[in-house]
N, C-alpha and C positions, 0 to 999 in steps of 0.2 A: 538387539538389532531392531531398528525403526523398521513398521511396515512400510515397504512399496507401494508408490502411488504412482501409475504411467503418468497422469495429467502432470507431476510434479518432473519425473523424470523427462520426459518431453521438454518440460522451459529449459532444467539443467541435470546431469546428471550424479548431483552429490545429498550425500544424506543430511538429511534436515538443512537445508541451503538456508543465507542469510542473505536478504536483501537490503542492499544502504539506501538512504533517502535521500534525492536530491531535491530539493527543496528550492523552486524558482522565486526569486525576489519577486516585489509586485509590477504584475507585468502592467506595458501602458492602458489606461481607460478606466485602472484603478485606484482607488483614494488615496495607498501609498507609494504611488510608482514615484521614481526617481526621477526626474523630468530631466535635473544636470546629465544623469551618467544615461541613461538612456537605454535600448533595447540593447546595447553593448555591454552595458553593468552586466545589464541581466543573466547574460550569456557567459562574460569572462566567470563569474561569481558561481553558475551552477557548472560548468567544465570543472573551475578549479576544486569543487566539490566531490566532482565525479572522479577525477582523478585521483585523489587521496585516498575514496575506497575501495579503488580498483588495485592502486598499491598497498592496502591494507589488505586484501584478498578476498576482499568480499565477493558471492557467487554470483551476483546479479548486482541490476540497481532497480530504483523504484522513485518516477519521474511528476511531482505534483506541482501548483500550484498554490503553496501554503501561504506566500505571500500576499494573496488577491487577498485580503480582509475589508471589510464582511464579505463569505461567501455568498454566490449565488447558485440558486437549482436551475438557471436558465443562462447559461455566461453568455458572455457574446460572440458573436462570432468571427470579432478577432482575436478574443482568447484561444477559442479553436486552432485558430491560423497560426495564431505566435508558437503555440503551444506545440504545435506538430513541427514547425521550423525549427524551435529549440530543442525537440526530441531526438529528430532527424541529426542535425546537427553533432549534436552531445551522443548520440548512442554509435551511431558509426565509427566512432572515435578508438572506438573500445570491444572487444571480443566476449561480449558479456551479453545474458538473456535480461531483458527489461521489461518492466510495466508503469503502467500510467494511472494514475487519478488526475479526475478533475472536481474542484471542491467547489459545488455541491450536485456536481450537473451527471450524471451516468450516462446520457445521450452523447455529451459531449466527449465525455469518456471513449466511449465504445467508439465515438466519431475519428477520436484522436490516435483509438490503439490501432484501430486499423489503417489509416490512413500510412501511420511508423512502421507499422509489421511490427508490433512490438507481441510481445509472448502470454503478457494479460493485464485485465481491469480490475481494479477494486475497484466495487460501486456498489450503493444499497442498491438491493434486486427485490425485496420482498419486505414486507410487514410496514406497519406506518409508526415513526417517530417523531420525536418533539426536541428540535436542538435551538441553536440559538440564532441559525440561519430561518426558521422556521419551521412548518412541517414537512418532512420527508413524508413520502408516499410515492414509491418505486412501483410500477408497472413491469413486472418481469414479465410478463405474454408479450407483452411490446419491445420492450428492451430484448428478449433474446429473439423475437422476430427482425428485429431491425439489424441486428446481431447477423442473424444469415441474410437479411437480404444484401449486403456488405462483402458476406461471403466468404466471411474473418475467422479465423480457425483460432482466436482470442480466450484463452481460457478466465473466466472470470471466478473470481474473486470477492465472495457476496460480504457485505459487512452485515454480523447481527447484533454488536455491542459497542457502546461507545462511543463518547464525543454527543451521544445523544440519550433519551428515554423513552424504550416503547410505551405506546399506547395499548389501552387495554390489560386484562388479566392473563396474561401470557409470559411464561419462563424461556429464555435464553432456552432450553433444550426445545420445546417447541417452536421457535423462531427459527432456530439450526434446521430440525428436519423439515420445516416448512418450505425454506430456500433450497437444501437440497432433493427435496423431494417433487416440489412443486412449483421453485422457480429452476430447478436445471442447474444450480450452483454447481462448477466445476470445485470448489472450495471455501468453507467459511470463515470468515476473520472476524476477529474480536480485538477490540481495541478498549483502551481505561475510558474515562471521565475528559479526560483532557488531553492533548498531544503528551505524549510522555508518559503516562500516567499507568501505571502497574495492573494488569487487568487479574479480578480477584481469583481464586485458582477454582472454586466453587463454580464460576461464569463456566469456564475451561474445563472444567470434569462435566459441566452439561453439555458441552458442544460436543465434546470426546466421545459421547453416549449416544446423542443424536448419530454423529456421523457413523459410527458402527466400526470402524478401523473399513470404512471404504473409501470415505472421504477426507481432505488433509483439512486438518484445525490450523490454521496461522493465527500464529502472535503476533499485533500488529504495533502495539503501542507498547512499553516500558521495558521493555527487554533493554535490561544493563549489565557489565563486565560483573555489576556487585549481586545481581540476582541469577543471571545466566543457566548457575548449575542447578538453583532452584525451579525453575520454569523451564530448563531445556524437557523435562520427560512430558510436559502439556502439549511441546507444540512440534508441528511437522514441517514449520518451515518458519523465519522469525523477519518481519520487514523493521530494520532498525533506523531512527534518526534521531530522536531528541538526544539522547546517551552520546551520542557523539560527537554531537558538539562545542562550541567552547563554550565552556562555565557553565554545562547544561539547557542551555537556553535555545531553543526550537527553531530559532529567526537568527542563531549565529551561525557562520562556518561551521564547516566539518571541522575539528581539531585530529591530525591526520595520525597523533599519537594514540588517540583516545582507540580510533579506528582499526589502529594494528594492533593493539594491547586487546579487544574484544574478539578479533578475527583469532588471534593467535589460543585465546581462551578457548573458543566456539571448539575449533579444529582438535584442541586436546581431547575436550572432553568428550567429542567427535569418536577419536581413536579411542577411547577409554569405554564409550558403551555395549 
């Protein structure tokens, strides 16, 4: 039996829940927005996304921007706007607890979860790293003041691995209890090298140790149908999307079979533990 986490139980109440990832094409004002199909693409494209995981039975969804490339740590403030219309929008739709990223911005983040009432943020909250947007360097005093003064009951979601390289001589377990101890992390996630990308289980037994069994480890990147049973005992809670799409690739549709055939795994081996 997985330990109880209230902050986990609070978004939803199922053990080790799976979050699908909707994945917004690139909204306007960036390099690859769709200029023919327009703010409507963008919209039909992440519904019909949302929909196929929601009939796959996924326990939540999880609402990003992957399409803005190159990310920014400062988006704009019609990304904000688009962002919360299309959350708005798409999450009402559906009887499901949601969260939000916004890639590379956590202000904007926390701007957008509240605004939705949505359940939580991933966002780097602590330590400084080196990606290919540039250097992250999260202000968590700032960020989770800005956090209350909003007045948002946002459980957040701290990223300590992945997609980037911290700076300095510091281990993944130190990064964990840094954010939970020192940035206020509701929860730490770890992610691979790259969207999709298998996160090492060494990374995942530091964080597991940091967090003590008081705080939930989320699997954020690589969780697949084909590794599932291997990775289910790392993680407390798993946000899935590259696996799910067609022919693997990050920037395609949901593929809505891929979606049932993983939800249907999750759940067995759910019953099984």
């Amino acid at each position: 039996m997985s330990e109880v986490f209230p902050v986990l139980e609070k978004i939803v109440n199922v053990k080790k829940p799976a979050f699908g990832m909707v994945h917004f094409p690139a909204l306007p004002g960036t390099p690859m927005f769709d200029t023919a199909g327009g703010f409507r693409r963008v919209r039909d494209i992440a519904l019909k996304d949302a929909e196929a995981l929601s009939e796959a039975g996924f326990d939540g969804l999880m609402f990003s921007n992957e399409g803005d490339r190159p990310y920014l740590s400062d988006v704009s403030k019609y990304t904000v706007a688009a962002m919360s219309r299309l959350v708005s929008e798409i999450s009402q739709k559906f009887s499901m607890p949601f969260g939000v990223s916004v890639l590379a911005d956590p202000v904007a983040a926390i701007s957008v979860g509240a605004a939705v009432e949505a359940n939580f943020v991933r966002i780097f909250l602590s330590w400084v790293f080196a990606s290919d947007w540039g250097i992250v360097s999260p202000d968590a005093g700032m960020l989770q003041r800005y956090k209350m003064q909003l007045g948002s009951n946002l459980a957040i979601f701290a990223n300590i691995s992945g997609h980037t390289a911290p700076l300095g001589d510091r281990s993944v377990y130190d990064i964990a209890r840094g954010a939970i101890k020192f940035g206020l992390a509701d929860a730490v996630c770890l992610a691979g090298t790259t969207a999709g990308s298998e996160i090492d289980i060494s990374d995942l037994e530091q964080a597991r140790k940091a967090a003590s069994g008081k705080t939930p480890v989320v699997i954020g990147t690589g969780v697949s149908i084909e590794n599932l049973e291997s990775m289910y005992p790392y993680g407390d809670a798993f946000i899935v999307g590259t696996s799910l799409k067609v022919d693997g690739d990050t920037f395609n549709p949901i593929d809505p079979q891929r979606a049932k055939m993983f939800m249907k795994k999750l759940k067995t081996i759910r019953d099984q533990a």
